[in-house]
Backbone atoms as SQL, in Angstrom:
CREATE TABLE atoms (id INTEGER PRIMARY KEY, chain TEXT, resi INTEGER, resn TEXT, atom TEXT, x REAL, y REAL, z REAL);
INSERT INTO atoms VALUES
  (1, 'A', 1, 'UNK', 'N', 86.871, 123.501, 105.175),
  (2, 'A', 1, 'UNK', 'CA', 86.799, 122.053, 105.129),
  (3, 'A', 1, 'UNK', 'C', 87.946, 121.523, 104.277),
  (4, 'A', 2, 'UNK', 'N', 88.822, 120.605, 104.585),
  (5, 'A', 2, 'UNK', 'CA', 89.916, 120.188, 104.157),
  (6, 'A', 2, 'UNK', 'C', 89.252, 118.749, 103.077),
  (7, 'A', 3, 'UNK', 'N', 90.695, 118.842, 102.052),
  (8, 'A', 3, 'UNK', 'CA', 90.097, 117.355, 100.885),
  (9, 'A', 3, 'UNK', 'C', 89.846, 116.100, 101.866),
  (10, 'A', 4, 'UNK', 'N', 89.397, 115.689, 100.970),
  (11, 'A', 4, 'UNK', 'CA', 89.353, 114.313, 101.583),
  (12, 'A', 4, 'UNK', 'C', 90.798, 113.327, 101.412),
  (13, 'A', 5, 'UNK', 'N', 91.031, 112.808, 102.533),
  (14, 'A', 5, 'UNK', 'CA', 92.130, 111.996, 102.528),
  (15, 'A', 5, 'UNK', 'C', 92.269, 110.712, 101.971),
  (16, 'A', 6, 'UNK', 'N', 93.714, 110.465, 100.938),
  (17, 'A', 6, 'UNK', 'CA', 93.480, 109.496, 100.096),
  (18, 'A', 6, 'UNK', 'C', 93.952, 108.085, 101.064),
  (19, 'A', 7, 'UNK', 'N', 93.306, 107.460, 100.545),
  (20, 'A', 7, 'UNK', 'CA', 93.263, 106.155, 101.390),
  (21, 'A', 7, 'UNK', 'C', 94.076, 104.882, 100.554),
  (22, 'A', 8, 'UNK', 'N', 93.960, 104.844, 99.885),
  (23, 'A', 8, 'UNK', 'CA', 94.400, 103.390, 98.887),
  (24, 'A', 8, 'UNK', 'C', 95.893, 103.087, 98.577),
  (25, 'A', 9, 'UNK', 'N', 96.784, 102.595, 98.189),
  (26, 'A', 9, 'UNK', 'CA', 97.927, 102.556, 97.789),
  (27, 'A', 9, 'UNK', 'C', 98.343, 101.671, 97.165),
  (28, 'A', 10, 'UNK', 'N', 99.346, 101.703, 96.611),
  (29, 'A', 10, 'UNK', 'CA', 100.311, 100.259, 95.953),
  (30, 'A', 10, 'UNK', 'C', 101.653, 100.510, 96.343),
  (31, 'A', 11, 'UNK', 'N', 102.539, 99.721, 96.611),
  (32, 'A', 11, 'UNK', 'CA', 103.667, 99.656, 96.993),
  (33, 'A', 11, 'UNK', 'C', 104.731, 98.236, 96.239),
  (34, 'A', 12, 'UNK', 'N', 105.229, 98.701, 94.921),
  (35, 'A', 12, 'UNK', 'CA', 105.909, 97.301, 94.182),
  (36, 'A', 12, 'UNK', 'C', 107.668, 97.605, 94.345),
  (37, 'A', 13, 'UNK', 'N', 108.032, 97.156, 94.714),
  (38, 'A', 13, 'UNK', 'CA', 109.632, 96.990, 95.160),
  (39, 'A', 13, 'UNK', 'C', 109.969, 96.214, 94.175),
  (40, 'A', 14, 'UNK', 'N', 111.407, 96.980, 93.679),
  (41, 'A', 14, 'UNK', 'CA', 111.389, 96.375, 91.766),
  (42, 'A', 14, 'UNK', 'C', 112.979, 95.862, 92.349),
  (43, 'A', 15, 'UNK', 'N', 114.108, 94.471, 91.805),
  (44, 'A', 15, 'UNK', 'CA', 115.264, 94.285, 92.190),
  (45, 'A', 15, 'UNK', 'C', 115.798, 94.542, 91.258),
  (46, 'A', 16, 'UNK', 'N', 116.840, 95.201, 90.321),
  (47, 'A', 16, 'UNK', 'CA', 117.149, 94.993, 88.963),
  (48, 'A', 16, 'UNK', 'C', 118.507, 94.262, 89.783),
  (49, 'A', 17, 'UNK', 'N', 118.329, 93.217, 88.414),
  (50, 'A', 17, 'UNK', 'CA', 119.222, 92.536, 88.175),
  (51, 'A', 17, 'UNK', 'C', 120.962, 93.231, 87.870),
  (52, 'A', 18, 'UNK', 'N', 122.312, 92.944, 88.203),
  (53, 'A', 18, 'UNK', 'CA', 122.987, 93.835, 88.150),
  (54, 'A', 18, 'UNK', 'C', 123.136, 93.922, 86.621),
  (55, 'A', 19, 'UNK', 'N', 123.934, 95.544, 86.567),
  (56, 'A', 19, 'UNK', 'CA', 123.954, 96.152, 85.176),
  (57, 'A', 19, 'UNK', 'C', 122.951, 96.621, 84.540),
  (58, 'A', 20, 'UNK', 'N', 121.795, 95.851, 85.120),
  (59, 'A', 20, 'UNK', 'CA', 121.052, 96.745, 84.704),
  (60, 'A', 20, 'UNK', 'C', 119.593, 97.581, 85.510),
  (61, 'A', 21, 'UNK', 'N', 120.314, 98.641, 86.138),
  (62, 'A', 21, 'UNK', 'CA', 120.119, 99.353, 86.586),
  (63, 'A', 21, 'UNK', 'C', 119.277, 100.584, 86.165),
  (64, 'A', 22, 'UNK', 'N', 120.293, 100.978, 85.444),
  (65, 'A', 22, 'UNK', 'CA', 120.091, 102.305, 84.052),
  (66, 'A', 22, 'UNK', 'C', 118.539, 102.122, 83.434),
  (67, 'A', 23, 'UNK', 'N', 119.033, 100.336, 83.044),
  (68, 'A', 23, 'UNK', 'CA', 117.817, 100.210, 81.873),
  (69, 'A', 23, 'UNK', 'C', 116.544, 100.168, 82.696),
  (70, 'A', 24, 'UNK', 'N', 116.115, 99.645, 84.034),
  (71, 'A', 24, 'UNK', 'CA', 115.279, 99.674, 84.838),
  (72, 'A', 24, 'UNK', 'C', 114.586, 100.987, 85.456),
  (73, 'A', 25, 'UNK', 'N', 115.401, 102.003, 85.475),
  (74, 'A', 25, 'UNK', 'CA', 115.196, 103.848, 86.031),
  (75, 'A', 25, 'UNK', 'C', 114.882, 104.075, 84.599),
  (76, 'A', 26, 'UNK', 'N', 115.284, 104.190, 83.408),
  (77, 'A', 26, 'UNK', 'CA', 114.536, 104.437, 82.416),
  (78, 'A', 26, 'UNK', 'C', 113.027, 103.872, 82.155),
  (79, 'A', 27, 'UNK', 'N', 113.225, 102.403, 81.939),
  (80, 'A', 27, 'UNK', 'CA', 111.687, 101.801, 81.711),
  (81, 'A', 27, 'UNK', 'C', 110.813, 102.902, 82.913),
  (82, 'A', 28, 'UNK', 'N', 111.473, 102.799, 84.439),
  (83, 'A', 28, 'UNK', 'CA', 110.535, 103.750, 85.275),
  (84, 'A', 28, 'UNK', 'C', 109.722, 105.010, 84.544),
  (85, 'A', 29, 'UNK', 'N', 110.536, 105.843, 84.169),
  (86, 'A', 29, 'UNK', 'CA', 111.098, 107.132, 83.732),
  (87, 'A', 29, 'UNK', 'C', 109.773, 107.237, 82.437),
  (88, 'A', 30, 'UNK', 'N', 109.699, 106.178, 81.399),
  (89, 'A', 30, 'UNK', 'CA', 109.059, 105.729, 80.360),
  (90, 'A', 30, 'UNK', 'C', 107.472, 105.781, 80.867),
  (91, 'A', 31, 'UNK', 'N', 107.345, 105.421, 82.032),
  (92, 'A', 31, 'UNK', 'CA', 105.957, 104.964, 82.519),
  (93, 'A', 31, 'UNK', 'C', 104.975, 105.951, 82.676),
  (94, 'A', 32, 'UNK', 'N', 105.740, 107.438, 82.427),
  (95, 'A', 32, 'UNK', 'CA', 105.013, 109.218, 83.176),
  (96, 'A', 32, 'UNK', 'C', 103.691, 109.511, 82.208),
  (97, 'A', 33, 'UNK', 'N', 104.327, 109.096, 80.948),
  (98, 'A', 33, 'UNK', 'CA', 102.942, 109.372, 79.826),
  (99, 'A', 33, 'UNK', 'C', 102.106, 108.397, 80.267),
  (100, 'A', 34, 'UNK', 'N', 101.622, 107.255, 80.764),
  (101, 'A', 34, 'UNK', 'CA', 100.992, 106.445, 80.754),
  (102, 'A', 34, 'UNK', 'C', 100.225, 106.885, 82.401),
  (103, 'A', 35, 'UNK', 'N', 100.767, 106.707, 83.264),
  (104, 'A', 35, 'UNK', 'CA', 100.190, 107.459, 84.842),
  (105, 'A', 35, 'UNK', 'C', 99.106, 108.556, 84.308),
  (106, 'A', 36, 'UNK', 'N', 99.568, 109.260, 83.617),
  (107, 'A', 36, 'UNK', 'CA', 99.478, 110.975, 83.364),
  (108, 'A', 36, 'UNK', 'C', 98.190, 110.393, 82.570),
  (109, 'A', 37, 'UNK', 'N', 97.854, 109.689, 81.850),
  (110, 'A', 37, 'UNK', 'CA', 96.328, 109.296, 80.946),
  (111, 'A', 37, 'UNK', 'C', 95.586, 108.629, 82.203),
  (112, 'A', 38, 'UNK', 'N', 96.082, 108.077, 83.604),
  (113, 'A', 38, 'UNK', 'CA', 94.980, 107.400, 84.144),
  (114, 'A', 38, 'UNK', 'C', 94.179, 108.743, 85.776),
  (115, 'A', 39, 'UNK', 'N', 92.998, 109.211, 85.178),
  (116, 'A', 39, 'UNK', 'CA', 92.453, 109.817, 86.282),
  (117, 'A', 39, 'UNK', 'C', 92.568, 109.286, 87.573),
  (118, 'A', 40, 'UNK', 'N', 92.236, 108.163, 87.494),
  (119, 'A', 40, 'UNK', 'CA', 92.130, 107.492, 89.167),
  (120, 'A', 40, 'UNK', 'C', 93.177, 107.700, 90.472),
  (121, 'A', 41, 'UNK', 'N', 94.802, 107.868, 89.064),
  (122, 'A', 41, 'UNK', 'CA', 95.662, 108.176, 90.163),
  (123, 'A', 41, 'UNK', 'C', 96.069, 108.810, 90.472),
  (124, 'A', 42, 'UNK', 'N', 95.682, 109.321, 91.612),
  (125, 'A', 42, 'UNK', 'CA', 96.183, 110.479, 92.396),
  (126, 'A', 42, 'UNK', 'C', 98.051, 110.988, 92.376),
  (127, 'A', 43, 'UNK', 'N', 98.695, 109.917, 92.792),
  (128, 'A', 43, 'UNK', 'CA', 99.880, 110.318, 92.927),
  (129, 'A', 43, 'UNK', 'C', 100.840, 109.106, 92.247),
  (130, 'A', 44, 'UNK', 'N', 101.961, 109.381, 91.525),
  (131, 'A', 44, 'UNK', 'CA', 102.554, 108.258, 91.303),
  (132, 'A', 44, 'UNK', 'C', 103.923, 108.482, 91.530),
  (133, 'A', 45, 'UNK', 'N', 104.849, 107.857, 92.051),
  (134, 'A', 45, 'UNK', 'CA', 106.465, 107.875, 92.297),
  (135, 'A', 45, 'UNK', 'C', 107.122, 106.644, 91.960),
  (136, 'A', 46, 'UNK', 'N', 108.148, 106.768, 91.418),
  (137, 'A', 46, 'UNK', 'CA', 109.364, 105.760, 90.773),
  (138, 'A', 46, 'UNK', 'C', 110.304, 106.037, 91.895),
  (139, 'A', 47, 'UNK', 'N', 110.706, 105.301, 92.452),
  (140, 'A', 47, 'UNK', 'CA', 112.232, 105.712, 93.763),
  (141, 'A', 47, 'UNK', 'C', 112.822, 104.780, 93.470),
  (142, 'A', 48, 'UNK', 'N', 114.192, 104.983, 93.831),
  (143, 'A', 48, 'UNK', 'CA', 115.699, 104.214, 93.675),
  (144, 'A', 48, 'UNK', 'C', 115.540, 104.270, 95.735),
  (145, 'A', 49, 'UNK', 'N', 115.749, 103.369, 95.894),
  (146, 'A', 49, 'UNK', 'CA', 116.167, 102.939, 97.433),
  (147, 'A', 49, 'UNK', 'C', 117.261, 102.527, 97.754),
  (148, 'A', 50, 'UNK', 'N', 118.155, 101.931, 96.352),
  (149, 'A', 50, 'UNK', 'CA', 119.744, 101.963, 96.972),
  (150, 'A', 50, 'UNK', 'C', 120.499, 101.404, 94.920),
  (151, 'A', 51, 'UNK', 'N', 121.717, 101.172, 95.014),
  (152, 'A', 51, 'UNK', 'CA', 121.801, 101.389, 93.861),
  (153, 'A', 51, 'UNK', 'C', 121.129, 99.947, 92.783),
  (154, 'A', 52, 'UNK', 'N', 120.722, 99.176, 93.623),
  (155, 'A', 52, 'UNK', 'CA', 120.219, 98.444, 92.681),
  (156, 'A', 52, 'UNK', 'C', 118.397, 98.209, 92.438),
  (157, 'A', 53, 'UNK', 'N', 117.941, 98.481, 93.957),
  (158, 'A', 53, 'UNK', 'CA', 116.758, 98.654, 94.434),
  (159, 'A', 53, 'UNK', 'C', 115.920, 99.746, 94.220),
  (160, 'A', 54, 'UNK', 'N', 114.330, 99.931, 93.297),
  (161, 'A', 54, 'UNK', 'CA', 113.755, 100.675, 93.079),
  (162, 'A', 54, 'UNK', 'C', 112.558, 100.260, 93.677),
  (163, 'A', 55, 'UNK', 'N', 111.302, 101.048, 93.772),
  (164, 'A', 55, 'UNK', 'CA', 109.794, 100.967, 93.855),
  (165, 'A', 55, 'UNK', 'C', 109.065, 101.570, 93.013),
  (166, 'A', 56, 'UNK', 'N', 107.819, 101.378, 92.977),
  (167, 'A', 56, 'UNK', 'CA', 106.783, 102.087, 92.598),
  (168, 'A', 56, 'UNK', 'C', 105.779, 102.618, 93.957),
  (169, 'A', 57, 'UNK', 'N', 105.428, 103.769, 93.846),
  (170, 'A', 57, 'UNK', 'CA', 104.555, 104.028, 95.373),
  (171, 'A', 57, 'UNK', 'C', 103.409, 104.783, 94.231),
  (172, 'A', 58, 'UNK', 'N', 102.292, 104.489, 94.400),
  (173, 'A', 58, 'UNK', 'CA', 101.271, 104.846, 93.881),
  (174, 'A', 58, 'UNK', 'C', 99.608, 105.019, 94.498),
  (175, 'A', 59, 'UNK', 'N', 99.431, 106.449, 94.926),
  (176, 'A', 59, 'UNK', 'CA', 98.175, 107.039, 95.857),
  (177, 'A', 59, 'UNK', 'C', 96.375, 106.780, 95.058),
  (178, 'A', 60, 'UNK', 'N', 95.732, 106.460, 95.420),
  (179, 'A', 60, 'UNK', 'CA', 94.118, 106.341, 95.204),
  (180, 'A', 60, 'UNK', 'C', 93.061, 107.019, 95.718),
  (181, 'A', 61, 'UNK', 'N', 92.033, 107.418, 95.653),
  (182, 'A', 61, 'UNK', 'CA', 91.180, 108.283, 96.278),
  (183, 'A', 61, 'UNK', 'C', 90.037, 106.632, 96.734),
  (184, 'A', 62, 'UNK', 'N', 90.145, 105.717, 95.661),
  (185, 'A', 62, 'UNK', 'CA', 89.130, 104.677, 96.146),
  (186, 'A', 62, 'UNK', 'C', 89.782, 103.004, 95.566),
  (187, 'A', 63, 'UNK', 'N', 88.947, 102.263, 95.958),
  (188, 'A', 63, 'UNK', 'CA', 89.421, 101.364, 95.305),
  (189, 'A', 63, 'UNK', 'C', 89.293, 100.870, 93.530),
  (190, 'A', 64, 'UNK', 'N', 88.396, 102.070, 93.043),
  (191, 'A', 64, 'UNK', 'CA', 87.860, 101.909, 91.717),
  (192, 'A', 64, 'UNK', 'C', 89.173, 102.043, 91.180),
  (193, 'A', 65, 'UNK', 'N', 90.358, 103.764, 91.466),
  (194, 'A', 65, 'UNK', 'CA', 90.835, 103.825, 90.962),
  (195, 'A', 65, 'UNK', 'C', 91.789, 102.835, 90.757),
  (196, 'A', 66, 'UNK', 'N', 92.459, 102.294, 91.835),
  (197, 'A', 66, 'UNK', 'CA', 93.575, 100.956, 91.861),
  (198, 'A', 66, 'UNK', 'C', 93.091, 100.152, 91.246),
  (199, 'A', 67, 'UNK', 'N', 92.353, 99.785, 91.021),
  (200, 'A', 67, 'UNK', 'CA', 91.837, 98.425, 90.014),
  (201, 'A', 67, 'UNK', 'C', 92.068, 98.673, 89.091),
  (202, 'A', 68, 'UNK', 'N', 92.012, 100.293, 88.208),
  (203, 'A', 68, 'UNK', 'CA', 91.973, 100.719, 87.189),
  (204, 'A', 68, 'UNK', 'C', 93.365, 100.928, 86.962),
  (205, 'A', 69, 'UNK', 'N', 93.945, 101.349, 87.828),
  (206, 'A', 69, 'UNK', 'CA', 95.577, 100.884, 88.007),
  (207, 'A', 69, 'UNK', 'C', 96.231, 99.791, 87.511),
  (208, 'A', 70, 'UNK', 'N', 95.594, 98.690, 88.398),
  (209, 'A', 70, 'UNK', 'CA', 96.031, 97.332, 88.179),
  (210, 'A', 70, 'UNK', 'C', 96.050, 96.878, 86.955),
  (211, 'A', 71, 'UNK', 'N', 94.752, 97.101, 86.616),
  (212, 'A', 71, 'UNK', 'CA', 94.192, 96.853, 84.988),
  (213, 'A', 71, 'UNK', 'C', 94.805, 97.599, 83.985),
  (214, 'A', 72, 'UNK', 'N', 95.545, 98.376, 84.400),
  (215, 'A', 72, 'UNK', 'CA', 95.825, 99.222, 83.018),
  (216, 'A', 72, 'UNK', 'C', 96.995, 98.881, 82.373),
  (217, 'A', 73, 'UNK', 'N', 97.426, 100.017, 81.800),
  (218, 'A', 73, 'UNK', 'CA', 98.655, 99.900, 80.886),
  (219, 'A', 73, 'UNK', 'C', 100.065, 99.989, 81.286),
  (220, 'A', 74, 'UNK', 'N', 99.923, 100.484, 82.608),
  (221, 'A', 74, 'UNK', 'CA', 101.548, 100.502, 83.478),
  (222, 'A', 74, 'UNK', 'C', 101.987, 98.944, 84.104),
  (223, 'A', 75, 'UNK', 'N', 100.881, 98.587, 84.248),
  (224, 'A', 75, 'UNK', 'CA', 101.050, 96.891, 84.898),
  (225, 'A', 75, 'UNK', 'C', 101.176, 95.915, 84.157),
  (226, 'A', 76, 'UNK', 'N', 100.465, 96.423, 82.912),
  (227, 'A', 76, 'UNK', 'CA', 100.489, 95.346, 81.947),
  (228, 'A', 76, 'UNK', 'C', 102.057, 95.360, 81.158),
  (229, 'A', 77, 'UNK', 'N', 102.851, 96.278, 81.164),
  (230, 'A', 77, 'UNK', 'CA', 103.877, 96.724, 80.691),
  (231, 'A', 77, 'UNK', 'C', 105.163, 96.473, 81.679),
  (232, 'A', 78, 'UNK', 'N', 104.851, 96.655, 83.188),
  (233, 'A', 78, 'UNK', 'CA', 105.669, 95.641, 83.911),
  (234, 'A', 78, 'UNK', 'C', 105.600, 94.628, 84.077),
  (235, 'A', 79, 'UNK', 'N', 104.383, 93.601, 83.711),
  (236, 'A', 79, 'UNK', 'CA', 104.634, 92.257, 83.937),
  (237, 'A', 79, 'UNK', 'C', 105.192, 92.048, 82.549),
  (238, 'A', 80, 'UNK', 'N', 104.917, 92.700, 81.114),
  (239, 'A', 80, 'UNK', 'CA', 105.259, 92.254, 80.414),
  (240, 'A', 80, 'UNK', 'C', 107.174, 92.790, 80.006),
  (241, 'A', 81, 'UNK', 'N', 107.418, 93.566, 81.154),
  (242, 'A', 81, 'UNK', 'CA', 109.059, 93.637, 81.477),
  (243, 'A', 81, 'UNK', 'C', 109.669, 92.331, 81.991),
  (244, 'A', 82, 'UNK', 'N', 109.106, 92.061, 83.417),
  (245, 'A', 82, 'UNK', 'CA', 109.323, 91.128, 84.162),
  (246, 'A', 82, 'UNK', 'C', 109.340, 89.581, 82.926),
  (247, 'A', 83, 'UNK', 'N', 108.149, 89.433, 82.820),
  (248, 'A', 83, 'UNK', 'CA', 108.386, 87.991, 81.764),
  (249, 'A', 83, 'UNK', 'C', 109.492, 87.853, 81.060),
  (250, 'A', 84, 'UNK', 'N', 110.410, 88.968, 80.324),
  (251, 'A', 84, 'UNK', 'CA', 111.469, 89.053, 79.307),
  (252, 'A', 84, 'UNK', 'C', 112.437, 88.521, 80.403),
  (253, 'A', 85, 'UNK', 'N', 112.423, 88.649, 81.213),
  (254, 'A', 85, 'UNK', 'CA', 113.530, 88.342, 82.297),
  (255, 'A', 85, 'UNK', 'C', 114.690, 88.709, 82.260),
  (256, 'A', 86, 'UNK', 'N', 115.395, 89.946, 81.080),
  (257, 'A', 86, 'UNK', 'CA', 116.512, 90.220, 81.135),
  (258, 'A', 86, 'UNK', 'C', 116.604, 91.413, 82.810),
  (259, 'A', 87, 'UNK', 'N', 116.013, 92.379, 83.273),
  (260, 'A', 87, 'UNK', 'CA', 115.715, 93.503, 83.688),
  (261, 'A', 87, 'UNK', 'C', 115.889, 92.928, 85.552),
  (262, 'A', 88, 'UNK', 'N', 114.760, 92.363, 85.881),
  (263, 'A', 88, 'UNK', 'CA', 114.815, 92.483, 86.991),
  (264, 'A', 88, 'UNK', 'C', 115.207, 90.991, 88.025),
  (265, 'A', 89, 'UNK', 'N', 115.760, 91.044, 88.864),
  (266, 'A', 89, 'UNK', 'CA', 116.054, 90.004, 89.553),
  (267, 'A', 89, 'UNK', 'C', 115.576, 89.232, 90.117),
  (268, 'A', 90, 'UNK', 'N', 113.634, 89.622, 90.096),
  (269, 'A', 90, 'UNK', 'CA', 112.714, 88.551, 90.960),
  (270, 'A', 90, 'UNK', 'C', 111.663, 89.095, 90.602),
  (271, 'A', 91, 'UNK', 'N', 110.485, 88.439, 89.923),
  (272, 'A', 91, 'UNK', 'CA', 109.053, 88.715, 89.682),
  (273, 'A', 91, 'UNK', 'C', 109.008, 90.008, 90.792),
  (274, 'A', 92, 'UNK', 'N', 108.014, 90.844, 90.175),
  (275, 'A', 92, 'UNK', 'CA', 107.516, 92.240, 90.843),
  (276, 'A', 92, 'UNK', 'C', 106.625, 91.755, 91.869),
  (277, 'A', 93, 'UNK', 'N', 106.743, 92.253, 93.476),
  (278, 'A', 93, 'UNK', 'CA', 105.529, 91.671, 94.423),
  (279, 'A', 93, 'UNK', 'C', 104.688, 93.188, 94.183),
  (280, 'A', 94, 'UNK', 'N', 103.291, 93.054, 93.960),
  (281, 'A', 94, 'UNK', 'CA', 102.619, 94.205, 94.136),
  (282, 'A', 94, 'UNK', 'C', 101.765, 93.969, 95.554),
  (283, 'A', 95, 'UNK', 'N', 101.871, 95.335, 96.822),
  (284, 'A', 95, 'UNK', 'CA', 101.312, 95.172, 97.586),
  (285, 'A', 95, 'UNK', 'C', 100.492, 96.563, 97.788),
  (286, 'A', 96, 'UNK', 'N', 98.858, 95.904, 98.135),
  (287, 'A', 96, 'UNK', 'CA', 97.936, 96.671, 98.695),
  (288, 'A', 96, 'UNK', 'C', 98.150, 97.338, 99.795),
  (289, 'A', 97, 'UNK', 'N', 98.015, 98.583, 99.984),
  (290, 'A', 97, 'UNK', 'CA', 98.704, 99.056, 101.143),
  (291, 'A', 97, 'UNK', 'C', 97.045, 99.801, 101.875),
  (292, 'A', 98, 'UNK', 'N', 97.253, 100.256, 102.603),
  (293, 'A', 98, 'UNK', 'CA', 96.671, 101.408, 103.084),
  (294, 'A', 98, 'UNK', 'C', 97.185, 102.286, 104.028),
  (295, 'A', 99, 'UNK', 'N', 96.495, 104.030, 103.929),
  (296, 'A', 99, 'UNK', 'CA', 96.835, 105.000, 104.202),
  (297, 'A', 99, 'UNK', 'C', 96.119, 105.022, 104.931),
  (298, 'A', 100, 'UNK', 'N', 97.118, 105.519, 106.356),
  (299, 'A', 100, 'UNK', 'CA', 96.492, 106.036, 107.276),
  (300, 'A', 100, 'UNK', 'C', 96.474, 107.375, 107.997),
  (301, 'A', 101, 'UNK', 'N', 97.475, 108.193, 107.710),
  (302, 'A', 101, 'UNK', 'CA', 97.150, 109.213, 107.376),
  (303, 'A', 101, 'UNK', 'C', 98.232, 109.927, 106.028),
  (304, 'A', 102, 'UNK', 'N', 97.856, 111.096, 105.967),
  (305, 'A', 102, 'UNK', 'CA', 98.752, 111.820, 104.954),
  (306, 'A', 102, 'UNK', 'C', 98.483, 113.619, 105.184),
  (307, 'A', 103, 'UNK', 'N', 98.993, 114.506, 104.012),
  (308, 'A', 103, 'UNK', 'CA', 99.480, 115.590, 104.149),
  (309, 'A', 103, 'UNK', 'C', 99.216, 116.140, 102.747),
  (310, 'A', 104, 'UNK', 'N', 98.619, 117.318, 102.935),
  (311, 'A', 104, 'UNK', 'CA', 98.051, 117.898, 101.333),
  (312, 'A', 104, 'UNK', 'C', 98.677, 119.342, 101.315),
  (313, 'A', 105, 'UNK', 'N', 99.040, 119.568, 100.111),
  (314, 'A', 105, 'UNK', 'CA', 99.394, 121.271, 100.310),
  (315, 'A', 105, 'UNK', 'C', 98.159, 121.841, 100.155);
């Protein structure tokens, strides 16, 4: 019998503002201790999509855990990036995604 397949997601597409680039893949980079304390989430990724363009892609087993996501200390720490307004080029959109299928080792 195979796991159960995770269903939930987040998907936040980050713009940094130019120059600062660096400082934006770091703050990412910064965020691993904080993921790493929340059970709920299954999977978490920081990606660069081109040189100024990053995301966050982040996996759930339910919706408890994403809330607990939402609520926590990684979100509260990017909006409270975003507000400083030096960093990124446009408020963070966070979008609810869902999985429809996926792939487990």
């Amino acid at each position: 019998m195979g796991m159960a397949m995770t269903k939930f997601a987040l998907y936040v597409p980050l713009e940094a503002k130019p120059g600062k680039e660096q400082e934006v893949a770091e703050f990412l980079r910064s965020a691993i201790p904080l993921v790493n304390a929340e059970p709920g989430t299954i999977s978490w990724y920081a990606i660069q999509e081109g040189a100024s363009s990053f995301a966050i892609f982040d996996t759930f087993d339910d919706e408890d855990g994403r809330d607990a996501h939402l609520n926590g200390q990684i979100a509260a720490a990017l909006m409270a990036k975003a507000a400083e307004g030096d960093s990124f080029a446009k408020p963070p959109q966070i979008h609810n995604i869902s999985i429809i299928a996926d792939k487990r080792s």
